[in-house]
ZADO-1210 file (C-alpha; in nm, 4 decimals, padded with zeros to 6 digits):
<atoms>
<atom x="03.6671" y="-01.6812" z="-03.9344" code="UNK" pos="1"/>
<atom x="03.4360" y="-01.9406" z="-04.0397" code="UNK" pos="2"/>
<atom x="03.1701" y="-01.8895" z="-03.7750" code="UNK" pos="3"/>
<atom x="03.2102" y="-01.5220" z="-03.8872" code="UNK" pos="4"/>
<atom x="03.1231" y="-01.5245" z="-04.2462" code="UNK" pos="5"/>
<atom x="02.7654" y="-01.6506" z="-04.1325" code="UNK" pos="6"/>
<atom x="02.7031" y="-01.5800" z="-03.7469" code="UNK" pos="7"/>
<atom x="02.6789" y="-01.3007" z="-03.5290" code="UNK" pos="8"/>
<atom x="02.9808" y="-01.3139" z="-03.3057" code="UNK" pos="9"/>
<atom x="02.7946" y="-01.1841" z="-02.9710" code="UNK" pos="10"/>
<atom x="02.6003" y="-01.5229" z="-03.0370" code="UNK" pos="11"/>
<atom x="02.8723" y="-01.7292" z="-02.9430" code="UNK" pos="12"/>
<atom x="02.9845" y="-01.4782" z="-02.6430" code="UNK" pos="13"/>
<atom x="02.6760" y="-01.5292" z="-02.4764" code="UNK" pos="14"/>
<atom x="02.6538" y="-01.9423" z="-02.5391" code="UNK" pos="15"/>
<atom x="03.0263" y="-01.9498" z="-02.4123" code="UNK" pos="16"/>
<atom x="02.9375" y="-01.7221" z="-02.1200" code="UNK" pos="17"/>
<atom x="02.5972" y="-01.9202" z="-01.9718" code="UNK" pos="18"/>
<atom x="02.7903" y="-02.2501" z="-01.9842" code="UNK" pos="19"/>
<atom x="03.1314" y="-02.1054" z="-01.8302" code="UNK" pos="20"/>
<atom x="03.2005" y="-02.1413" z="-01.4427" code="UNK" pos="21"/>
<atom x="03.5600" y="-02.0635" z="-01.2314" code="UNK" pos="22"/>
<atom x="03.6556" y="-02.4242" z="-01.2641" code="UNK" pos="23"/>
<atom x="03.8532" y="-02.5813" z="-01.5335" code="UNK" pos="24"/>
<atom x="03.5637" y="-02.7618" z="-01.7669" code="UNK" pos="25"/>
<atom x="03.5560" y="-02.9347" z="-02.0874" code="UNK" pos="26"/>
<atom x="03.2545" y="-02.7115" z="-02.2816" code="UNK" pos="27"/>
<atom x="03.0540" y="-02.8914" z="-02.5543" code="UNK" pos="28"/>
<atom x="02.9107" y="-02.7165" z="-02.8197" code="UNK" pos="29"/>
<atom x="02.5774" y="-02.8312" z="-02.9457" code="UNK" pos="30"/>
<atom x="02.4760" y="-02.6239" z="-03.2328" code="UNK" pos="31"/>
<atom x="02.1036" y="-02.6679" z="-03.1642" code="UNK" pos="32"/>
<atom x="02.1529" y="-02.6017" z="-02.8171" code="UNK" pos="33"/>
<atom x="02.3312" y="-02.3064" z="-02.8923" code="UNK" pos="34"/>
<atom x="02.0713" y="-02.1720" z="-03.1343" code="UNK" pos="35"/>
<atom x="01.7706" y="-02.2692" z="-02.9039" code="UNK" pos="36"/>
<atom x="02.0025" y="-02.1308" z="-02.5832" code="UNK" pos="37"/>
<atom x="02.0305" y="-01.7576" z="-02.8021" code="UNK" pos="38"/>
<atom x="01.6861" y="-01.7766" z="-02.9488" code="UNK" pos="39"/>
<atom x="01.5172" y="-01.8333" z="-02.6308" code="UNK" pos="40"/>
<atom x="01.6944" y="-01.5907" z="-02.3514" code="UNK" pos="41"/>
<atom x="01.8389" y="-01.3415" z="-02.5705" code="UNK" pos="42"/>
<atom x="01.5660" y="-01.3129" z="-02.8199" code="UNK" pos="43"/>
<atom x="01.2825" y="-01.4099" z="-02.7036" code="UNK" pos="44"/>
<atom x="01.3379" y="-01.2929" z="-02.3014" code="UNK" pos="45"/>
<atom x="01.5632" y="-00.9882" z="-02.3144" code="UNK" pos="46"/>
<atom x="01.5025" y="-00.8070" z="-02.6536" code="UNK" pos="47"/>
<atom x="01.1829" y="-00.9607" z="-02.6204" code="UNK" pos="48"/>
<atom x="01.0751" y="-00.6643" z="-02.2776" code="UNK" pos="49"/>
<atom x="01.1658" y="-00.4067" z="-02.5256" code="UNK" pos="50"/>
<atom x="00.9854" y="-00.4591" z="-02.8136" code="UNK" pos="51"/>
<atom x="00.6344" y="-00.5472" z="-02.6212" code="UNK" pos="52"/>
<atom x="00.6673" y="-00.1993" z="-02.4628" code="UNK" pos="53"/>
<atom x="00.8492" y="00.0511" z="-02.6799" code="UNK" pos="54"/>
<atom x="00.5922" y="00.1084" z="-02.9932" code="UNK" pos="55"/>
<atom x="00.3719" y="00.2097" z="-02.7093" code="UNK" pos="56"/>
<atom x="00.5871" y="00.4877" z="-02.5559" code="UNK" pos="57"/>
<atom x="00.6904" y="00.6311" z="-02.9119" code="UNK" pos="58"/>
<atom x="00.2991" y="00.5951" z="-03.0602" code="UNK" pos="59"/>
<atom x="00.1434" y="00.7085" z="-02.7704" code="UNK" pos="60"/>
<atom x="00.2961" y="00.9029" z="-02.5332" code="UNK" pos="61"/>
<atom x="00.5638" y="01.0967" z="-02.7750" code="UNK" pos="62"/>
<atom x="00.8692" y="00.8919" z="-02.7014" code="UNK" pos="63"/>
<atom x="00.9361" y="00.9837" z="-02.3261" code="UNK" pos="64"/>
<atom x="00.9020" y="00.7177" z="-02.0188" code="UNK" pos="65"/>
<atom x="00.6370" y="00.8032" z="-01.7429" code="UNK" pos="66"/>
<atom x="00.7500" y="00.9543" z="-01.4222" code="UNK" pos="67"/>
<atom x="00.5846" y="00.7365" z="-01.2353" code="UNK" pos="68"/>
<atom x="00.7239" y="00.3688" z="-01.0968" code="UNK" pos="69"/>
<atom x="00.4420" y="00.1323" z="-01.1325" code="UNK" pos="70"/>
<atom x="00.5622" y="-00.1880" z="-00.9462" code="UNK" pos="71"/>
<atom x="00.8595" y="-00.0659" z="-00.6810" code="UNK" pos="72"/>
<atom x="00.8907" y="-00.3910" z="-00.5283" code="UNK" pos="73"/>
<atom x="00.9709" y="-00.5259" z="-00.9003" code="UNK" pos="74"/>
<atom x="01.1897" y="-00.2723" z="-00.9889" code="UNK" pos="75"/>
<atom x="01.4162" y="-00.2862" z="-00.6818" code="UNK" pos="76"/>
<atom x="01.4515" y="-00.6643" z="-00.6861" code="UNK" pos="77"/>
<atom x="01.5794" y="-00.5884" z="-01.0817" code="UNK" pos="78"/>
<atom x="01.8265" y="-00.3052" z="-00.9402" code="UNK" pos="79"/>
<atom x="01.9475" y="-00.4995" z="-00.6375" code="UNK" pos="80"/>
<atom x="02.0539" y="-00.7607" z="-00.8584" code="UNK" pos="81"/>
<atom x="02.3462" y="-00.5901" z="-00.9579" code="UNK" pos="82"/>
<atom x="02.5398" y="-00.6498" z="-00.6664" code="UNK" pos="83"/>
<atom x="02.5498" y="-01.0311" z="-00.6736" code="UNK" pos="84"/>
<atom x="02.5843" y="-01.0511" z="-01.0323" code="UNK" pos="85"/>
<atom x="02.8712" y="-00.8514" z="-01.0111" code="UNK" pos="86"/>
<atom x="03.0123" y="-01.0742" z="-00.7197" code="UNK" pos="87"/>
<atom x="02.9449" y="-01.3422" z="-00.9944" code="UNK" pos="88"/>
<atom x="03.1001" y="-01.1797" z="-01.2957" code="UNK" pos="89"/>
<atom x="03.4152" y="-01.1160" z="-01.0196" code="UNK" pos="90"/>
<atom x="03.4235" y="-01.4888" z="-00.9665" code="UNK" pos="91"/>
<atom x="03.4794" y="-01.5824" z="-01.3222" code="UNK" pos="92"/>
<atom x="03.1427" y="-01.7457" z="-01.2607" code="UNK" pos="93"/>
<atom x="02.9594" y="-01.6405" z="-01.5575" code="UNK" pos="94"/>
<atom x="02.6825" y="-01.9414" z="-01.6014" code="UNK" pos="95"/>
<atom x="02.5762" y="-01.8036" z="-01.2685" code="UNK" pos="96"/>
<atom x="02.5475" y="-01.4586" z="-01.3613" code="UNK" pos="97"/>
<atom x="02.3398" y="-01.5269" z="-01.7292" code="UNK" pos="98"/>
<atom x="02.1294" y="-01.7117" z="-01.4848" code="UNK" pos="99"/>
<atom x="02.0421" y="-01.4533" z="-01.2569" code="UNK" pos="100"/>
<atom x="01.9833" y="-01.2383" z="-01.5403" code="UNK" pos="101"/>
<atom x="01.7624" y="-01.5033" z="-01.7449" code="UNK" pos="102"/>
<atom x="01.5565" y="-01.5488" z="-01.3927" code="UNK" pos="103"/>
<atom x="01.5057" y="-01.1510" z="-01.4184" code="UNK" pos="104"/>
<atom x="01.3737" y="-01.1444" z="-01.7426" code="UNK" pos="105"/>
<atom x="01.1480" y="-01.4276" z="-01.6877" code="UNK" pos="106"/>
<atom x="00.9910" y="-01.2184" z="-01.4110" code="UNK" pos="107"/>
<atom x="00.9652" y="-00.8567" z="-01.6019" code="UNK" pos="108"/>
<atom x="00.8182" y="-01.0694" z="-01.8912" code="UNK" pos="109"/>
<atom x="00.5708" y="-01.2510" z="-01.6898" code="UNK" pos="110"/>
<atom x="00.5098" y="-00.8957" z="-01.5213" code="UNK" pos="111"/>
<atom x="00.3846" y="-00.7720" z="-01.8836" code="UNK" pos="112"/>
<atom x="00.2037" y="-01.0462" z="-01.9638" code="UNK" pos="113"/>
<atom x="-00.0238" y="-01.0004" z="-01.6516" code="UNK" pos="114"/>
<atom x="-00.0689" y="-00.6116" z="-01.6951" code="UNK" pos="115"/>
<atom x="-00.1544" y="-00.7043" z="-02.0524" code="UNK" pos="116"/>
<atom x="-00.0815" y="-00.3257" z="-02.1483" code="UNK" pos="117"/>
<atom x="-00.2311" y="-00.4023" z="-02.5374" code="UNK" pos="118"/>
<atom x="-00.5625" y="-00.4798" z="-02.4096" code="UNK" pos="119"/>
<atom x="-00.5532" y="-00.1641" z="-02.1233" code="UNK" pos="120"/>
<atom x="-00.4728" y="00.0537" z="-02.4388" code="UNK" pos="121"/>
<atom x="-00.7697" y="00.0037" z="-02.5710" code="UNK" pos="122"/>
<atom x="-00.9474" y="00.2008" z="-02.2492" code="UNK" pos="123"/>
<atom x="-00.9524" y="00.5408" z="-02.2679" code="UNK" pos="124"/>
<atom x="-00.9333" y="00.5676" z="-01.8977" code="UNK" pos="125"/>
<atom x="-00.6125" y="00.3252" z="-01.8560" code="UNK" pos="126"/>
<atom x="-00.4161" y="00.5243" z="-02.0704" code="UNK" pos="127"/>
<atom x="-00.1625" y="00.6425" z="-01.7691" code="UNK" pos="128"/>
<atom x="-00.1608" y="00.3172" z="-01.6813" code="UNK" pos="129"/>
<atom x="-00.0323" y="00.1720" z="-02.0049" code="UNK" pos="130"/>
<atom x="00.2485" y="00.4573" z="-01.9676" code="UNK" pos="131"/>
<atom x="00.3589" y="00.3750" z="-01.6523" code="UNK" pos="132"/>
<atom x="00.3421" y="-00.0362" z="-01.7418" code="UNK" pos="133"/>
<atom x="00.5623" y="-00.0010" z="-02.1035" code="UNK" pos="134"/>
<atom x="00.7637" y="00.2507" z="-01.8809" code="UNK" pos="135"/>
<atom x="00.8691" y="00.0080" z="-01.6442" code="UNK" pos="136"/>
<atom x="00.8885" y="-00.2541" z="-01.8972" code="UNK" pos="137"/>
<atom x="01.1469" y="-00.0539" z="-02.1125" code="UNK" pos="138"/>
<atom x="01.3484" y="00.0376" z="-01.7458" code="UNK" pos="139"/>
<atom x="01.4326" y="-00.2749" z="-01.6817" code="UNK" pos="140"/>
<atom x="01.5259" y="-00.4180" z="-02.0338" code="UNK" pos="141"/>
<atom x="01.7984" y="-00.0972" z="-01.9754" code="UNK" pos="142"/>
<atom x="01.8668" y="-00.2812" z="-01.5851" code="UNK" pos="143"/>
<atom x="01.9439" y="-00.6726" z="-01.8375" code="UNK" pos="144"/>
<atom x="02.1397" y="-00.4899" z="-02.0867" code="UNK" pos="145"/>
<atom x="02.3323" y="-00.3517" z="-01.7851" code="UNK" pos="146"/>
<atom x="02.4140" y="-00.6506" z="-01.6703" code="UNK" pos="147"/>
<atom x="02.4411" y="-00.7938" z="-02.0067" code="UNK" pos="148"/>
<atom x="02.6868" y="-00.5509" z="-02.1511" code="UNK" pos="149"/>
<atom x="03.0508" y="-00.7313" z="-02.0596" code="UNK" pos="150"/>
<atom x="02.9310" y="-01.0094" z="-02.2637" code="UNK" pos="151"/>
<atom x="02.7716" y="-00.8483" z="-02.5394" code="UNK" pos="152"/>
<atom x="02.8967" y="-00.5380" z="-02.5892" code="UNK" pos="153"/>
<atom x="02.7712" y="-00.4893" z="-02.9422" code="UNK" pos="154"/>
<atom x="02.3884" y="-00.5402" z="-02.8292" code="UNK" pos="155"/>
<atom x="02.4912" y="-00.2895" z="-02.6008" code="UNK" pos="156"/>
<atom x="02.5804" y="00.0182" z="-02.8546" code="UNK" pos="157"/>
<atom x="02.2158" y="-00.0836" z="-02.9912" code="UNK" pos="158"/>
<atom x="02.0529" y="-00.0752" z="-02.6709" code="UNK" pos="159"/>
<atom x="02.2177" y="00.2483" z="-02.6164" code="UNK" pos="160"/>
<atom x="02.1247" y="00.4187" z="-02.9130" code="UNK" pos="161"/>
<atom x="01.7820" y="00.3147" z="-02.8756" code="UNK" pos="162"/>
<atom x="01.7307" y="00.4308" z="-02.5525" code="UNK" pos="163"/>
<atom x="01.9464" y="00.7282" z="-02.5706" code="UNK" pos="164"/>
<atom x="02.1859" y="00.6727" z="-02.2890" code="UNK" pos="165"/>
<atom x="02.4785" y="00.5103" z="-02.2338" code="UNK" pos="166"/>
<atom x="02.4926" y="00.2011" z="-02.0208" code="UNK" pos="167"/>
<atom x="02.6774" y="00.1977" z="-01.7070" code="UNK" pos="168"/>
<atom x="02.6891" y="-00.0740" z="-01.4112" code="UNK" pos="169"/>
<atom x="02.6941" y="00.1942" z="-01.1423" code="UNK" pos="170"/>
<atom x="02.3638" y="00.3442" z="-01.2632" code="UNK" pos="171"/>
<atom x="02.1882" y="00.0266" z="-01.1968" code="UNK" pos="172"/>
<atom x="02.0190" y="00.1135" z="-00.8962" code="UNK" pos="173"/>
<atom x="01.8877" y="00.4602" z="-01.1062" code="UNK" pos="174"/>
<atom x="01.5802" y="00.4564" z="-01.3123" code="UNK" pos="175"/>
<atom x="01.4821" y="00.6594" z="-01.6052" code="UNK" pos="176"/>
<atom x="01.1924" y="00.8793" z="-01.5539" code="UNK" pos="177"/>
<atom x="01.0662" y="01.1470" z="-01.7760" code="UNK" pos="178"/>
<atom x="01.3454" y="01.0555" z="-02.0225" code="UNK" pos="179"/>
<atom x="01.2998" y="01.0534" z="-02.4249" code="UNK" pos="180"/>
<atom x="01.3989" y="00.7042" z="-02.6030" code="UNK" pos="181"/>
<atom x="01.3992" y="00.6731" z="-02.9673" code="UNK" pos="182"/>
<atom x="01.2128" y="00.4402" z="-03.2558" code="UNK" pos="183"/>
<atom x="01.2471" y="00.0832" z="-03.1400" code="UNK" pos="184"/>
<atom x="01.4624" y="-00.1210" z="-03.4501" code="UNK" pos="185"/>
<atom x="01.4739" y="-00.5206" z="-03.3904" code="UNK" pos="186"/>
<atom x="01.8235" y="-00.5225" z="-03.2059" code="UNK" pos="187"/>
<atom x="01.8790" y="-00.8673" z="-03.2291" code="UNK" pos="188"/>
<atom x="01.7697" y="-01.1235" z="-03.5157" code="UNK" pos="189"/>
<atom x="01.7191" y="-01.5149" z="-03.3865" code="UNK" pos="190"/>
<atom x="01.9555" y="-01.7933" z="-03.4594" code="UNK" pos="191"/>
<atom x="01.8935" y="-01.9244" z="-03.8423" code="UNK" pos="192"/>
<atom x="01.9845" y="-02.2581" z="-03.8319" code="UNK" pos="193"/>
<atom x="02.0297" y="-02.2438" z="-04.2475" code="UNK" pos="194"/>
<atom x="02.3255" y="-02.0299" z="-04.1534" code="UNK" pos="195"/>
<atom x="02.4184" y="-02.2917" z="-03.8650" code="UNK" pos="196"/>
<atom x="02.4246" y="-02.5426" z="-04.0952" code="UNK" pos="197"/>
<atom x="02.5977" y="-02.3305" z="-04.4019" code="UNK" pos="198"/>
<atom x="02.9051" y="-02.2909" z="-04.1532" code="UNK" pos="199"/>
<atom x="02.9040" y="-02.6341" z="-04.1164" code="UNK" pos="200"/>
<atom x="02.9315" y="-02.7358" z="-04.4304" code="UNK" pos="201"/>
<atom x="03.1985" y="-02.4542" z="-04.4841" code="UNK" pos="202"/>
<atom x="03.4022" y="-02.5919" z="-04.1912" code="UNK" pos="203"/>
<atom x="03.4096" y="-02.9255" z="-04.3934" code="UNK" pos="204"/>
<atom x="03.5334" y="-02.7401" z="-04.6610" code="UNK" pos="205"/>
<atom x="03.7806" y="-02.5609" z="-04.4856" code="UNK" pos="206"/>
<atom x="03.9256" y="-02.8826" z="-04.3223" code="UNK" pos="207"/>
<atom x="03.9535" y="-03.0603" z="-04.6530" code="UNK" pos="208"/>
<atom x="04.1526" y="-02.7918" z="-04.8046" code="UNK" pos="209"/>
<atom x="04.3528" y="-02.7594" z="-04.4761" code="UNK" pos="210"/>
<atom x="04.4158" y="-03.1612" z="-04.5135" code="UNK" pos="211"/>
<atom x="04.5708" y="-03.1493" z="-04.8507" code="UNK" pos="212"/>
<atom x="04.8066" y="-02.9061" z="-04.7829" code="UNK" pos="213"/>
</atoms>
Protein backbone atom coordinates (compact mmCIF):
# COMPACT_ATOMS: atom_id res chain seq x y z
CA UNK A 1 0.00 0.00 0.00
CA UNK A 2 3.01 1.98 0.45
CA UNK A 3 4.51 1.50 -3.00
CA UNK A 4 0.94 2.49 -4.07
CA UNK A 5 0.45 5.87 -2.67
CA UNK A 6 3.49 6.98 -4.94
CA UNK A 7 4.18 4.33 -7.82
CA UNK A 8 2.50 2.99 -10.65
CA UNK A 9 1.76 -0.60 -9.83
CA UNK A 10 2.40 -2.05 -13.55
CA UNK A 11 6.01 -0.67 -12.66
CA UNK A 12 6.70 -3.23 -10.31
CA UNK A 13 4.83 -6.06 -12.55
CA UNK A 14 7.14 -5.60 -15.19
CA UNK A 15 10.57 -5.34 -12.80
CA UNK A 16 9.20 -8.58 -11.03
CA UNK A 17 8.45 -10.18 -14.41
CA UNK A 18 12.10 -9.51 -16.38
CA UNK A 19 13.94 -10.86 -13.31
CA UNK A 20 11.51 -13.99 -12.70
CA UNK A 21 12.48 -17.53 -14.17
CA UNK A 22 10.67 -21.29 -13.40
CA UNK A 23 13.17 -21.92 -10.69
CA UNK A 24 12.87 -21.09 -7.10
CA UNK A 25 15.16 -17.66 -6.76
CA UNK A 26 15.84 -15.22 -4.14
CA UNK A 27 14.88 -11.67 -6.23
CA UNK A 28 16.64 -8.46 -5.09
CA UNK A 29 15.16 -5.33 -5.50
CA UNK A 30 17.38 -2.44 -6.38
CA UNK A 31 15.37 0.64 -6.57
CA UNK A 32 17.68 2.27 -9.13
CA UNK A 33 17.78 -0.74 -11.05
CA UNK A 34 14.25 -0.93 -11.05
CA UNK A 35 13.73 2.67 -12.13
CA UNK A 36 16.56 2.53 -14.83
CA UNK A 37 15.12 -1.28 -15.80
CA UNK A 38 11.28 0.64 -16.40
CA UNK A 39 12.69 3.84 -17.74
CA UNK A 40 14.78 2.26 -20.27
CA UNK A 41 12.61 -0.81 -21.93
CA UNK A 42 9.27 0.30 -21.11
CA UNK A 43 9.68 3.95 -21.68
CA UNK A 44 12.13 4.62 -23.64
CA UNK A 45 11.91 1.18 -26.09
CA UNK A 46 8.25 0.22 -26.17
CA UNK A 47 6.14 3.45 -25.68
CA UNK A 48 9.03 4.95 -27.12
CA UNK A 49 7.92 3.12 -31.26
CA UNK A 50 4.68 4.80 -30.69
CA UNK A 51 5.23 8.12 -30.01
CA UNK A 52 8.13 8.60 -32.88
CA UNK A 53 5.44 7.45 -35.37
CA UNK A 54 1.92 8.33 -34.33
CA UNK A 55 1.84 12.41 -34.60
CA UNK A 56 2.76 11.55 -38.11
CA UNK A 57 -0.21 9.29 -39.02
CA UNK A 58 -2.82 11.65 -37.17
CA UNK A 59 -1.05 15.13 -38.71
CA UNK A 60 -0.53 13.85 -41.91
CA UNK A 61 -2.28 11.22 -43.24
CA UNK A 62 -5.80 11.73 -41.21
CA UNK A 63 -5.32 9.14 -38.54
CA UNK A 64 -5.45 5.83 -40.63
CA UNK A 65 -2.26 3.34 -41.12
CA UNK A 66 -1.02 2.79 -44.80
CA UNK A 67 -2.00 -0.31 -46.61
CA UNK A 68 1.09 -1.01 -47.55
CA UNK A 69 3.89 -3.28 -45.45
CA UNK A 70 7.13 -1.53 -45.84
CA UNK A 71 9.74 -4.02 -44.37
CA UNK A 72 7.99 -7.80 -44.53
CA UNK A 73 10.97 -9.49 -43.44
CA UNK A 74 10.78 -7.12 -40.18
CA UNK A 75 7.38 -7.49 -39.61
CA UNK A 76 7.21 -11.30 -39.74
CA UNK A 77 10.22 -11.82 -37.49
CA UNK A 78 7.96 -9.36 -34.90
CA UNK A 79 4.77 -11.70 -35.57
CA UNK A 80 6.62 -15.01 -35.40
CA UNK A 81 7.75 -14.12 -32.12
CA UNK A 82 4.68 -14.91 -30.58
CA UNK A 83 5.01 -18.45 -30.59
CA UNK A 84 8.16 -18.79 -28.47
CA UNK A 85 7.25 -16.15 -26.19
CA UNK A 86 4.26 -17.85 -25.49
CA UNK A 87 6.22 -21.22 -24.99
CA UNK A 88 8.10 -18.86 -22.51
CA UNK A 89 5.22 -17.24 -20.72
CA UNK A 90 3.90 -21.26 -20.51
CA UNK A 91 7.15 -22.07 -18.77
CA UNK A 92 6.76 -19.65 -15.97
CA UNK A 93 9.88 -18.28 -17.63
CA UNK A 94 9.10 -14.72 -17.76
CA UNK A 95 12.83 -13.00 -17.73
CA UNK A 96 13.03 -14.90 -20.97
CA UNK A 97 10.01 -13.67 -22.47
CA UNK A 98 10.63 -9.56 -21.46
CA UNK A 99 13.81 -10.43 -23.18
CA UNK A 100 12.62 -11.49 -26.36
CA UNK A 101 10.36 -8.69 -26.33
CA UNK A 102 13.11 -5.98 -25.25
CA UNK A 103 15.37 -7.60 -28.27
CA UNK A 104 12.19 -6.74 -30.56
CA UNK A 105 11.93 -3.36 -29.69
CA UNK A 106 15.52 -2.71 -29.96
CA UNK A 107 15.21 -3.79 -33.59
CA UNK A 108 11.79 -1.79 -34.64
CA UNK A 109 13.54 1.20 -32.89
CA UNK A 110 16.75 0.91 -34.63
CA UNK A 111 14.48 0.24 -37.83
CA UNK A 112 13.10 3.99 -37.33
CA UNK A 113 16.06 5.46 -36.61
CA UNK A 114 17.55 4.37 -40.03
CA UNK A 115 14.37 5.33 -42.15
CA UNK A 116 14.64 8.61 -40.27
CA UNK A 117 10.85 9.29 -41.28
CA UNK A 118 11.21 13.21 -39.73
CA UNK A 119 13.75 14.10 -42.17
CA UNK A 120 11.78 12.04 -45.34
CA UNK A 121 8.76 14.28 -44.25
CA UNK A 122 10.24 17.06 -45.19
CA UNK A 123 10.24 15.72 -49.15
CA UNK A 124 7.35 16.21 -50.88
CA UNK A 125 7.99 13.16 -52.91
CA UNK A 126 8.62 10.70 -49.77
CA UNK A 127 5.47 11.42 -48.38
CA UNK A 128 4.04 7.62 -49.00
CA UNK A 129 7.01 6.61 -47.74
CA UNK A 130 6.79 8.30 -44.38
CA UNK A 131 3.16 6.59 -44.27
CA UNK A 132 4.14 3.34 -44.83
CA UNK A 133 7.46 3.78 -42.27
CA UNK A 134 5.19 5.39 -39.06
CA UNK A 135 2.69 2.64 -40.29
CA UNK A 136 4.85 -0.10 -39.61
CA UNK A 137 6.31 1.57 -36.72
CA UNK A 138 2.85 1.93 -34.93
CA UNK A 139 2.07 -2.11 -36.10
CA UNK A 140 4.47 -3.41 -34.25
CA UNK A 141 4.34 -1.28 -30.96
CA UNK A 142 0.49 -3.08 -31.21
CA UNK A 143 2.72 -6.77 -31.92
CA UNK A 144 5.01 -5.57 -27.97
CA UNK A 145 1.91 -4.58 -26.31
CA UNK A 146 0.61 -8.01 -27.43
CA UNK A 147 3.04 -9.68 -25.94
CA UNK A 148 3.25 -7.29 -23.17
CA UNK A 149 -0.33 -7.38 -22.08
CA UNK A 150 -0.29 -10.44 -19.25
CA UNK A 151 2.10 -8.35 -17.45
CA UNK A 152 0.78 -5.05 -17.83
CA UNK A 153 -2.55 -5.12 -18.39
CA UNK A 154 -3.27 -1.51 -17.54
CA UNK A 155 -0.75 -0.18 -20.38
CA UNK A 156 -2.76 -2.39 -22.28
CA UNK A 157 -6.43 -0.61 -21.95
CA UNK A 158 -4.20 2.56 -23.04
CA UNK A 159 -2.68 0.98 -25.88
CA UNK A 160 -6.05 -0.15 -26.82
CA UNK A 161 -7.80 2.93 -26.72
CA UNK A 162 -5.21 4.57 -28.60
CA UNK A 163 -5.12 2.41 -31.30
CA UNK A 164 -8.69 1.54 -31.38
CA UNK A 165 -8.63 -2.19 -31.06
CA UNK A 166 -8.50 -4.52 -28.60
CA UNK A 167 -5.42 -6.58 -28.03
CA UNK A 168 -5.45 -10.19 -28.52
CA UNK A 169 -2.46 -12.87 -28.62
CA UNK A 170 -4.05 -14.80 -31.47
CA UNK A 171 -4.07 -11.73 -33.75
CA UNK A 172 -0.39 -11.51 -33.57
CA UNK A 173 0.45 -12.82 -36.77
CA UNK A 174 -2.40 -10.05 -38.32
CA UNK A 175 -1.44 -6.58 -39.17
CA UNK A 176 -3.44 -3.47 -39.29
CA UNK A 177 -3.80 -1.96 -42.62
CA UNK A 178 -6.03 0.81 -43.65
CA UNK A 179 -7.21 1.03 -40.01
CA UNK A 180 -8.01 4.51 -38.10
CA UNK A 181 -5.99 5.03 -34.63
CA UNK A 182 -6.66 7.91 -32.48
CA UNK A 183 -4.56 11.11 -30.89
CA UNK A 184 -1.41 9.66 -29.41
CA UNK A 185 -1.50 10.67 -25.24
CA UNK A 186 1.96 9.76 -23.37
CA UNK A 187 0.80 6.21 -22.09
CA UNK A 188 3.39 5.75 -19.78
CA UNK A 189 5.33 8.46 -17.57
CA UNK A 190 9.20 7.37 -16.53
CA UNK A 191 10.25 6.30 -13.12
CA UNK A 192 10.66 9.61 -10.74
CA UNK A 193 13.07 8.68 -8.44
CA UNK A 194 11.67 11.74 -5.96
CA UNK A 195 8.71 9.42 -5.68
CA UNK A 196 11.22 6.33 -5.26
CA UNK A 197 12.72 7.90 -2.64
CA UNK A 198 9.32 9.51 -0.96
CA UNK A 199 8.18 5.73 -0.53
CA UNK A 200 11.17 5.14 1.08
CA UNK A 201 11.09 7.39 3.51
CA UNK A 202 7.32 6.48 4.04
CA UNK A 203 8.27 2.81 4.50
CA UNK A 204 10.53 4.07 7.42
CA UNK A 205 7.70 5.64 8.70
CA UNK A 206 5.47 2.93 8.40
CA UNK A 207 7.91 0.47 10.16
CA UNK A 208 8.43 2.79 13.08
CA UNK A 209 4.84 3.05 13.78
CA UNK A 210 4.46 -0.73 13.12
CA UNK A 211 7.46 -1.17 15.86
CA UNK A 212 5.76 0.61 18.64
CA UNK A 213 2.77 -1.12 18.52
Amino acid sequence: STYLAHLNPEYLRYYYAAKLTHKIDDLDLNLEDFAQRVNSDLVGKVVNIASRCASFITKRFDGTLSTNIDNPALAEEVMSAGDSIATHYENRDFGRAMREIMALADKVNEYIAIKEPWQLIKDESKQQQVHDICSLGINLFRLLMIYLKPVLPVLAKSTEEFLNTELVWTDHSVMLTNHKINKFKALLQRVDMDKVNAMVESSKENLAVTSEK
